[in-house]
PDB file of N, CA, C, O and CB in Angstrom:
ATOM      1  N   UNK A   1      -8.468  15.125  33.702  1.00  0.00           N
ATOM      2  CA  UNK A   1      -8.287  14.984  32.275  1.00  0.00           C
ATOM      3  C   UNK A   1      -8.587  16.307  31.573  1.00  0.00           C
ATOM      4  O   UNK A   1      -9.467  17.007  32.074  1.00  0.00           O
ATOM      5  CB  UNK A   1      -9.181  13.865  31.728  1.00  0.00           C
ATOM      6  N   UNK A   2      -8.062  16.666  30.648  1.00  0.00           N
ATOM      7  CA  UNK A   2      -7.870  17.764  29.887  1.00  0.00           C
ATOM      8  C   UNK A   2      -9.331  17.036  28.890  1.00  0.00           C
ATOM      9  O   UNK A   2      -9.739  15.911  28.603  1.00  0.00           O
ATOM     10  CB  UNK A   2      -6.011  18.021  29.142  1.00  0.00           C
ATOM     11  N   UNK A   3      -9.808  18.733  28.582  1.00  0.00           N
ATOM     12  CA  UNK A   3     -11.062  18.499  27.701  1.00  0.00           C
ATOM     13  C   UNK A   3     -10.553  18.585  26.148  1.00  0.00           C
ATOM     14  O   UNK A   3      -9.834  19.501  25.747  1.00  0.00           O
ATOM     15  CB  UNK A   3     -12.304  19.715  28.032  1.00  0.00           C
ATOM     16  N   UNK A   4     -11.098  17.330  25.189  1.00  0.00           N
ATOM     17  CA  UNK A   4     -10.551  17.544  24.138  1.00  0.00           C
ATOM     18  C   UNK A   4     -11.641  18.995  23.590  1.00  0.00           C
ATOM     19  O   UNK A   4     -12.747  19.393  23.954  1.00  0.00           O
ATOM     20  CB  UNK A   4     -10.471  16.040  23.240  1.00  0.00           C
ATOM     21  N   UNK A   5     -10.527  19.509  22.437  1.00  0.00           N
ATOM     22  CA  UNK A   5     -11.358  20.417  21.766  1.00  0.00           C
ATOM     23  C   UNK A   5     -11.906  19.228  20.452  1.00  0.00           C
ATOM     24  O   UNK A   5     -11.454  18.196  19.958  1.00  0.00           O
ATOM     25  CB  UNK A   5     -10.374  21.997  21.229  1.00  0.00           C
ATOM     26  N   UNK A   6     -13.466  20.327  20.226  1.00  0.00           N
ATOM     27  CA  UNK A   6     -14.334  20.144  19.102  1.00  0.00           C
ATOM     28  C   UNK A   6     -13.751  20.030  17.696  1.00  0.00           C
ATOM     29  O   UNK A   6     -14.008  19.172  16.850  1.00  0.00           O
ATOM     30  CB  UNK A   6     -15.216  21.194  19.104  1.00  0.00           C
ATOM     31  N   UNK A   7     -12.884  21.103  17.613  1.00  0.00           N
ATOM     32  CA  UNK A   7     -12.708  21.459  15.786  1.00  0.00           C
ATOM     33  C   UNK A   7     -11.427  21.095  15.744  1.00  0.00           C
ATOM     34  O   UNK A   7     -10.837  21.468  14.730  1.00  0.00           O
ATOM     35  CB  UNK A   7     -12.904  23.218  15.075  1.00  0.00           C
ATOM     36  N   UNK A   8     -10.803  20.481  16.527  1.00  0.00           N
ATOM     37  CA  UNK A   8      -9.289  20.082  15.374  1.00  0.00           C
ATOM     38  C   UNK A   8      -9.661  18.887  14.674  1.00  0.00           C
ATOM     39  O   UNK A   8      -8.885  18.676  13.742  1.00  0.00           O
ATOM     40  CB  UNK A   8      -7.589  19.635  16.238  1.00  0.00           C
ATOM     41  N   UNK A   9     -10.503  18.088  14.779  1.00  0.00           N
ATOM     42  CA  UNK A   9     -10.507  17.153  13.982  1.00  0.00           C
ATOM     43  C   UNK A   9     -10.546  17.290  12.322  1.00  0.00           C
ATOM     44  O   UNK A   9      -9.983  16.554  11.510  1.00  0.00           O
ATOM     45  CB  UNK A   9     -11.457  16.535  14.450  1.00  0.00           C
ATOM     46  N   UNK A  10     -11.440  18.536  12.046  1.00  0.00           N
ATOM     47  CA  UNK A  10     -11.278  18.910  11.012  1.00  0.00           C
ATOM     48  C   UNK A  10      -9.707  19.323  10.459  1.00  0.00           C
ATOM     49  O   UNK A  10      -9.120  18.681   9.588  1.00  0.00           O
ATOM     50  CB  UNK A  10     -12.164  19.793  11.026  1.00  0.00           C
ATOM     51  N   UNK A  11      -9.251  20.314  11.026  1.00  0.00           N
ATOM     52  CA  UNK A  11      -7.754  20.313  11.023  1.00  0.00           C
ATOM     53  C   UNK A  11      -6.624  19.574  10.378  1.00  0.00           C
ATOM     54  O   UNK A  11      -5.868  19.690   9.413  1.00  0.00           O
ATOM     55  CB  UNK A  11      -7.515  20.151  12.012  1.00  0.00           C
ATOM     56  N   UNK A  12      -6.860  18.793  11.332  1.00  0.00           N
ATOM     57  CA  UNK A  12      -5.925  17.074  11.075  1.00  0.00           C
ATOM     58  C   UNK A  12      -6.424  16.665  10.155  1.00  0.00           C
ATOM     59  O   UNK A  12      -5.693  15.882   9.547  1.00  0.00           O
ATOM     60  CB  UNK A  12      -5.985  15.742  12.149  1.00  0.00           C
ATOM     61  N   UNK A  13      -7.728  16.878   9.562  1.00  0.00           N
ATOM     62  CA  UNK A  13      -8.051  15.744   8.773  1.00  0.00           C
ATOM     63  C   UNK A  13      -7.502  16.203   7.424  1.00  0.00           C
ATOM     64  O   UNK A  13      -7.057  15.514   6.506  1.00  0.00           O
ATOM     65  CB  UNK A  13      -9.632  15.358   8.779  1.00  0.00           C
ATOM     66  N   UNK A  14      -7.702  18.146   7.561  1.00  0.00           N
ATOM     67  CA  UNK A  14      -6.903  18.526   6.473  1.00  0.00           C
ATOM     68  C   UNK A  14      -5.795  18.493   6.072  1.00  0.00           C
ATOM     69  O   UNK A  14      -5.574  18.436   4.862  1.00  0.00           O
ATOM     70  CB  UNK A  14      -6.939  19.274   6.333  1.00  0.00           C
ATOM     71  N   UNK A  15      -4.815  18.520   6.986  1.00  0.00           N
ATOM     72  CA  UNK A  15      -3.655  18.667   6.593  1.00  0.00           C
ATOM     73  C   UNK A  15      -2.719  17.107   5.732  1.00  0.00           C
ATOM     74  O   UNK A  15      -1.722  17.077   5.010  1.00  0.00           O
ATOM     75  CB  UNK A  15      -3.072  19.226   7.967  1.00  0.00           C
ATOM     76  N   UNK A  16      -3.696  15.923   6.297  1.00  0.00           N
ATOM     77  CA  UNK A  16      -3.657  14.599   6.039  1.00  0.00           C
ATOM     78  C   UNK A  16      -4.327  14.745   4.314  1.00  0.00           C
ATOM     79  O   UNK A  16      -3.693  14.104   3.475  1.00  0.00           O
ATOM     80  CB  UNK A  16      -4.625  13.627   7.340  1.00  0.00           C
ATOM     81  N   UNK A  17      -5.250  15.351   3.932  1.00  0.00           N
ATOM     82  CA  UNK A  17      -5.731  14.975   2.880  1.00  0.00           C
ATOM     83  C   UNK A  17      -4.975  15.950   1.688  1.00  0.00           C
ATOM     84  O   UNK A  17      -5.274  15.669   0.528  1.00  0.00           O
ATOM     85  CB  UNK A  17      -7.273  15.032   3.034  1.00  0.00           C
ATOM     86  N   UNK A  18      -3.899  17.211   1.929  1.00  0.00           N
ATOM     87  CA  UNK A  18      -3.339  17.801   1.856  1.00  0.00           C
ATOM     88  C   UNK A  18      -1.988  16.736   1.545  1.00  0.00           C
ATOM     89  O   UNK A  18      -1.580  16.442   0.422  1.00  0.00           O
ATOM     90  CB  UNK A  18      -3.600  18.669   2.795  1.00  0.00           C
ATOM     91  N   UNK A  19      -1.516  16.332   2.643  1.00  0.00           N
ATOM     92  CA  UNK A  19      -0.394  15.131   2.250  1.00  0.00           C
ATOM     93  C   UNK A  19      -0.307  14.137   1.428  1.00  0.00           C
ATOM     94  O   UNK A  19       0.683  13.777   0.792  1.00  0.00           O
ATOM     95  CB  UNK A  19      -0.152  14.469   3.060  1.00  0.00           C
ATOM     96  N   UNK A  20      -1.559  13.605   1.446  1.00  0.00           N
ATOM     97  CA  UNK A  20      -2.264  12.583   0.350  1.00  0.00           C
ATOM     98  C   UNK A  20      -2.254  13.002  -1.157  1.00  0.00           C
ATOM     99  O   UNK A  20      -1.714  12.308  -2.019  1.00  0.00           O
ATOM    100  CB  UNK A  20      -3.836  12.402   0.709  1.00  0.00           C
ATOM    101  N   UNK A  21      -2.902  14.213  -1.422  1.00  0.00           N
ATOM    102  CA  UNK A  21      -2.881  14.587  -2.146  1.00  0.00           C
ATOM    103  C   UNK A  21      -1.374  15.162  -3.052  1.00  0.00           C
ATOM    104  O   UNK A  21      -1.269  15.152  -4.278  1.00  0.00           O
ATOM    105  CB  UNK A  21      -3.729  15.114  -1.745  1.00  0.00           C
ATOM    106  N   UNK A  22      -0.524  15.542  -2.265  1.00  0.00           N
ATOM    107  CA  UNK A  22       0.570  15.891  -2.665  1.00  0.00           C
ATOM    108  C   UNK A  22       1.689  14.752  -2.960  1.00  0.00           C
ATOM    109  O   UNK A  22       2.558  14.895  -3.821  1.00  0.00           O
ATOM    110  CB  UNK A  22       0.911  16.778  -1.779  1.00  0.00           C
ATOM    111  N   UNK A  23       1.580  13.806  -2.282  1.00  0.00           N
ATOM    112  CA  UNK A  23       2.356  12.521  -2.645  1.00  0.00           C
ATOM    113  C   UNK A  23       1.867  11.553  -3.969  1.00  0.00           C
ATOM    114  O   UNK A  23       2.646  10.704  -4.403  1.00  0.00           O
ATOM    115  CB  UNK A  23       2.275  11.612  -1.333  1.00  0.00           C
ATOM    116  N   UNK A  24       1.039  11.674  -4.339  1.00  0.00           N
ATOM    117  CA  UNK A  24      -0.207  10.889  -5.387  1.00  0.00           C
ATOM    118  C   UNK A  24       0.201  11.510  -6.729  1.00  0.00           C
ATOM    119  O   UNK A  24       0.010  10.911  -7.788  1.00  0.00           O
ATOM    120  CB  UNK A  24      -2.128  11.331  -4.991  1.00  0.00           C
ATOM    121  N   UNK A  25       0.792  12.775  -6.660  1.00  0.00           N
ATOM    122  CA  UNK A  25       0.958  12.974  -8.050  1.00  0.00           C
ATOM    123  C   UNK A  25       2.520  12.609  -8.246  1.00  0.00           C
ATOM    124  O   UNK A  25       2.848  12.370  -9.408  1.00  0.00           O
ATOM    125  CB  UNK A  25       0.526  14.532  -8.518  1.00  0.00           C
ATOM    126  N   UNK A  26       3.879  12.509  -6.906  1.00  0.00           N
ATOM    127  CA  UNK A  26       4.718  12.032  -7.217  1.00  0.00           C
ATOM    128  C   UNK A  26       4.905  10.505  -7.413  1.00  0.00           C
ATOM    129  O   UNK A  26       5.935  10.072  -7.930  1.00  0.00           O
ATOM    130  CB  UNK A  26       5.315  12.525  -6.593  1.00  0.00           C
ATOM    131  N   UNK A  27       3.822   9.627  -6.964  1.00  0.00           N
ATOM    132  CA  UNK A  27       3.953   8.167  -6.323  1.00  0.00           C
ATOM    133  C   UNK A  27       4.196   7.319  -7.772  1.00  0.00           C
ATOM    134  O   UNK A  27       3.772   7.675  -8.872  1.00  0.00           O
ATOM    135  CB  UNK A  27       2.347   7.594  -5.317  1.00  0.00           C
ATOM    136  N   UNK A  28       4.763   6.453  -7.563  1.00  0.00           N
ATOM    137  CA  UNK A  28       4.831   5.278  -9.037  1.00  0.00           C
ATOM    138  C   UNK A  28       3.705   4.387  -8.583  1.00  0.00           C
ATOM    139  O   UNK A  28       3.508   3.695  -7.584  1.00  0.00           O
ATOM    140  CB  UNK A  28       6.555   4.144  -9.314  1.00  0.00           C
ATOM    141  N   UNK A  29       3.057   4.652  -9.660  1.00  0.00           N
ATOM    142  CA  UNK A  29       2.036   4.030  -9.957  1.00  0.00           C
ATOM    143  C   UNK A  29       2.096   2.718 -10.527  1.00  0.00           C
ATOM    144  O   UNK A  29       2.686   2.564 -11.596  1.00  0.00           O
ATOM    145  CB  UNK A  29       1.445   4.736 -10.620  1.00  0.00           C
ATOM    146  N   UNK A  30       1.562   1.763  -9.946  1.00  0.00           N
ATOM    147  CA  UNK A  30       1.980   0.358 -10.645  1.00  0.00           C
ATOM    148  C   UNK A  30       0.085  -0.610 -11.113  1.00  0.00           C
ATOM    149  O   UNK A  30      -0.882  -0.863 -10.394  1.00  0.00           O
ATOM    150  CB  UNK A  30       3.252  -0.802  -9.001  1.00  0.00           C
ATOM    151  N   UNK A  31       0.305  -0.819 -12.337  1.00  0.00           N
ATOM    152  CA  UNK A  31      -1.148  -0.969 -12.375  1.00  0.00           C
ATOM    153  C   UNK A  31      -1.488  -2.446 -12.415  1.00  0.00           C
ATOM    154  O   UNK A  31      -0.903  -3.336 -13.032  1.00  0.00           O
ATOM    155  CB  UNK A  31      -1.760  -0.229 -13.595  1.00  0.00           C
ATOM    156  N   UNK A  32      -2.677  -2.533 -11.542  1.00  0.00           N
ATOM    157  CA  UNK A  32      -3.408  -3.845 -10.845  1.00  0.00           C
ATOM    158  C   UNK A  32      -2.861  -4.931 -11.389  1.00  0.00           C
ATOM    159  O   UNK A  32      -2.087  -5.714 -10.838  1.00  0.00           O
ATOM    160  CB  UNK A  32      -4.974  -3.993 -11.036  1.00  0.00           C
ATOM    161  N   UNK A  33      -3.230  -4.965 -12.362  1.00  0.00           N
ATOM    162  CA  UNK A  33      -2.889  -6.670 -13.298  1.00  0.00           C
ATOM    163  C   UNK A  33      -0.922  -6.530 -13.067  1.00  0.00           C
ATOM    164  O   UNK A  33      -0.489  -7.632 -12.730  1.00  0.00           O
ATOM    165  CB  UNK A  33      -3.606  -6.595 -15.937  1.00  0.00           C
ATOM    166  N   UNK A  34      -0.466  -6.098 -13.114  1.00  0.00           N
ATOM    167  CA  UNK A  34       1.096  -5.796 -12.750  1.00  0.00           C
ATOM    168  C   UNK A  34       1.120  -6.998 -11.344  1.00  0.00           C
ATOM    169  O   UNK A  34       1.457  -8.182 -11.366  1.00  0.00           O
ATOM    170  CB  UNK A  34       1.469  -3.700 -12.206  1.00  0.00           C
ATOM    171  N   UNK A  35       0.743  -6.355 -10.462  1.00  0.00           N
ATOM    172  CA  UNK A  35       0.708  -7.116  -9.037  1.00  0.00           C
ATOM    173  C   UNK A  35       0.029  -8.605  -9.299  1.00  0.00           C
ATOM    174  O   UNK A  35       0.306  -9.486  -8.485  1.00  0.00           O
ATOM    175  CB  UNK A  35      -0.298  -6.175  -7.815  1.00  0.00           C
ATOM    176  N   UNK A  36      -0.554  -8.811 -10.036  1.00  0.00           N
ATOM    177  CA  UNK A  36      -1.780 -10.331  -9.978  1.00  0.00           C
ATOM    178  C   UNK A  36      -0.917 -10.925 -10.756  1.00  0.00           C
ATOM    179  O   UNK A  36      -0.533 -12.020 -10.345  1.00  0.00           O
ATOM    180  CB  UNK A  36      -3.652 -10.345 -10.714  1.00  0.00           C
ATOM    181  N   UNK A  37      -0.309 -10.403 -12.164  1.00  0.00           N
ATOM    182  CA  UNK A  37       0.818 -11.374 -12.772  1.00  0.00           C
ATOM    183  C   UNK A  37       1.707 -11.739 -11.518  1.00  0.00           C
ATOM    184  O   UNK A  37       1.709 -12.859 -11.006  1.00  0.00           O
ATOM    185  CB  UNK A  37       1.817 -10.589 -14.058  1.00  0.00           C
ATOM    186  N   UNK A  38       2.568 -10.520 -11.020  1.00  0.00           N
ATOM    187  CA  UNK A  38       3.538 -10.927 -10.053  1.00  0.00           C
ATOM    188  C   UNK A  38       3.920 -11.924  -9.087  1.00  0.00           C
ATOM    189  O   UNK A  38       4.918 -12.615  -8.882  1.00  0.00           O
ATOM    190  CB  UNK A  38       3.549 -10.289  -9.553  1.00  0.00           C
ATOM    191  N   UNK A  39       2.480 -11.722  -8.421  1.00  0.00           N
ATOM    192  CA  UNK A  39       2.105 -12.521  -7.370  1.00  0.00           C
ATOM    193  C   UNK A  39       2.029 -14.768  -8.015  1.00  0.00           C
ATOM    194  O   UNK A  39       2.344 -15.906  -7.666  1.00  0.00           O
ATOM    195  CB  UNK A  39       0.257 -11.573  -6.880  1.00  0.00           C
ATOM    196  N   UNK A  40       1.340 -13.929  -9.144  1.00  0.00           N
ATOM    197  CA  UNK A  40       1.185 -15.521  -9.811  1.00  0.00           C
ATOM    198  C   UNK A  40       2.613 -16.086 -10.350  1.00  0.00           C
ATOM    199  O   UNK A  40       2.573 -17.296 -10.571  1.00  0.00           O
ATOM    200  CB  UNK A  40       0.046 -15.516 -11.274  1.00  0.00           C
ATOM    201  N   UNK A  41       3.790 -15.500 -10.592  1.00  0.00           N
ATOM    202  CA  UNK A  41       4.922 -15.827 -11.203  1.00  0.00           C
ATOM    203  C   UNK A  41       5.518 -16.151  -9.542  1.00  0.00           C
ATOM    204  O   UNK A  41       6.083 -17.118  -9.031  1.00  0.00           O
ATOM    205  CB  UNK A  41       5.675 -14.528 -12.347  1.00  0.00           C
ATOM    206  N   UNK A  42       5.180 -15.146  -9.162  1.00  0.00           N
ATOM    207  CA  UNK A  42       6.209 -15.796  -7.902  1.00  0.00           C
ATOM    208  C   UNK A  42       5.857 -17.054  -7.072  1.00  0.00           C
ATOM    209  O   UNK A  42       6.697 -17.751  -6.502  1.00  0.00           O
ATOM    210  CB  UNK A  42       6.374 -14.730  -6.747  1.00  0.00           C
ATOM    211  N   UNK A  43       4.482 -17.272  -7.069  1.00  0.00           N
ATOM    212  CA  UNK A  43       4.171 -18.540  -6.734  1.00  0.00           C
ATOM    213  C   UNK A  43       4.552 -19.822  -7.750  1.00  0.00           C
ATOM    214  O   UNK A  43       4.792 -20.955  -7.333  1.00  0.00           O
ATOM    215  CB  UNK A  43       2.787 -18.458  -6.507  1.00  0.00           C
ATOM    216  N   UNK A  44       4.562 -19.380  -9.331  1.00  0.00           N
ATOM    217  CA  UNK A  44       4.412 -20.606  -9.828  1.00  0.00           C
ATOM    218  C   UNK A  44       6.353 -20.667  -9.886  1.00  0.00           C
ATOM    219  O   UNK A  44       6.647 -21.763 -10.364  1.00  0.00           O
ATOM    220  CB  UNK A  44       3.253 -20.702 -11.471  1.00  0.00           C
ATOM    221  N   UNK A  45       7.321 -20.055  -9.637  1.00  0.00           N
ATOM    222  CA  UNK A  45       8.887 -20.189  -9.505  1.00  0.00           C
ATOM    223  C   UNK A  45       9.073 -20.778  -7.822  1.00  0.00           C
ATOM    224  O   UNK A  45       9.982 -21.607  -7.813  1.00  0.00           O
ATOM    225  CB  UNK A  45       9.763 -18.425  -9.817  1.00  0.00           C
ATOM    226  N   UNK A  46       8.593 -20.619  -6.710  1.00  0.00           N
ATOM    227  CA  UNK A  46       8.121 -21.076  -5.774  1.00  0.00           C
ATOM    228  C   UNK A  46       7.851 -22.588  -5.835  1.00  0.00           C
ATOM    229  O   UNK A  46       8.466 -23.589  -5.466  1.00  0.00           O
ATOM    230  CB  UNK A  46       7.156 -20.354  -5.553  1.00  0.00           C
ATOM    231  N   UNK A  47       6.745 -22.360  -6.418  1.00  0.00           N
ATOM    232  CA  UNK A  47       6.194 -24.653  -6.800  1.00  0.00           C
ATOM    233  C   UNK A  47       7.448 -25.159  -7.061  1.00  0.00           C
ATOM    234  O   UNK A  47       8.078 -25.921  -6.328  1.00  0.00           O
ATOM    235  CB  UNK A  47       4.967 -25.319  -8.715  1.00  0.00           C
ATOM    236  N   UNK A  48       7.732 -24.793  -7.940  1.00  0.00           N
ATOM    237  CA  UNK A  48       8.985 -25.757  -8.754  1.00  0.00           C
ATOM    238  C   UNK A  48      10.199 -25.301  -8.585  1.00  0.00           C
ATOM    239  O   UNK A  48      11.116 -25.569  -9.362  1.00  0.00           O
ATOM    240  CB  UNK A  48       8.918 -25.851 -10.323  1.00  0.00           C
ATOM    241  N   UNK A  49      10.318 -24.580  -7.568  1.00  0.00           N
ATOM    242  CA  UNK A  49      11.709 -24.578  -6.896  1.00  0.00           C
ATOM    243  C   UNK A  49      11.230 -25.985  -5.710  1.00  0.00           C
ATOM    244  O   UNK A  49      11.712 -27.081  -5.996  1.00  0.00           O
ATOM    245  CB  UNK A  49      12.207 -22.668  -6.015  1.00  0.00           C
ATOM    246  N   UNK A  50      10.669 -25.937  -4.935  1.00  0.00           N
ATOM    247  CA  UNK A  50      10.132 -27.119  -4.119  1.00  0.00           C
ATOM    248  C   UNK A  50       9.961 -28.228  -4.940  1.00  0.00           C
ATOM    249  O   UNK A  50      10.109 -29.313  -4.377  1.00  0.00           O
ATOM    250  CB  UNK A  50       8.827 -26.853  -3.442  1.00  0.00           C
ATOM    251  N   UNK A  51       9.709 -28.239  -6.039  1.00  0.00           N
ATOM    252  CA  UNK A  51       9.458 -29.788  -6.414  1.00  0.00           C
ATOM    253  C   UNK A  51      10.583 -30.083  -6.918  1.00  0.00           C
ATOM    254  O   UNK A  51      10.687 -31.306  -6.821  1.00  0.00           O
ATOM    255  CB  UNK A  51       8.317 -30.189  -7.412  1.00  0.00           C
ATOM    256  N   UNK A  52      11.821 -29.497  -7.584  1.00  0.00           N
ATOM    257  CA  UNK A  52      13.264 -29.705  -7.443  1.00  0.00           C
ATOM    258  C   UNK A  52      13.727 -29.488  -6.396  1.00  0.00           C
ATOM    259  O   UNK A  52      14.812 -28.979  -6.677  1.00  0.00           O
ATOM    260  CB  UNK A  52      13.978 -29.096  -8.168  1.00  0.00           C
ATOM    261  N   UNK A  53      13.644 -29.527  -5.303  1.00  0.00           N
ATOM    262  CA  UNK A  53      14.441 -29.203  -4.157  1.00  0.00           C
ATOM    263  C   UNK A  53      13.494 -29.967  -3.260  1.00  0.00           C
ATOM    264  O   UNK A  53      12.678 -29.102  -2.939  1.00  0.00           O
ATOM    265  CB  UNK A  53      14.726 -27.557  -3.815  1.00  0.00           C
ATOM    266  N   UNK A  54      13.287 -30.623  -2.919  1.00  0.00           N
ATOM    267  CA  UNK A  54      12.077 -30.865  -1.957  1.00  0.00           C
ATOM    268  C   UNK A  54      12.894 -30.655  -0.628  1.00  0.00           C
ATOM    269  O   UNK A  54      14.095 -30.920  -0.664  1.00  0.00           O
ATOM    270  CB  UNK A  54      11.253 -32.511  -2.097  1.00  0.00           C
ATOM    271  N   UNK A  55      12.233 -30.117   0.754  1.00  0.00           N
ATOM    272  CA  UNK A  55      13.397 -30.323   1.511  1.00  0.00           C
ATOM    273  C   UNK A  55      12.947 -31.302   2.950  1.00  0.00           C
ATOM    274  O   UNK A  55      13.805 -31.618   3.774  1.00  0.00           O
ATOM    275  CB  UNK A  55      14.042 -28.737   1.880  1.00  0.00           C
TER     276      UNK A  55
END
């Protein structure tokens, strides 16, 4: 087995937090309560598609 080296971890970790960082200022941002309405509309169109449709 090949010996890992010590210091790339640092490395990698930079170039990752480097990527992170650079995608975050292009990313669409969608804010919290956005998703918790969503989630709740799509369940409550869900119910009552099933309770008209039962199958």
């Amino acid at each position: 087995m090949a010996k890992e080296k010590k210091g790339e971890g640092f490395h990698s970790g930079a170039g990752l937090i480097r990527y992170f960082d650079a995608e975050e200022k292009t990313a669409l941002k969608i804010p919290p309560w956005f998703v918790i309405v969503a989630c709740i509309a799509t369940a409550v169109i869900v119910t009552a598609l099933h309770l008209m449709q039962p199958l």
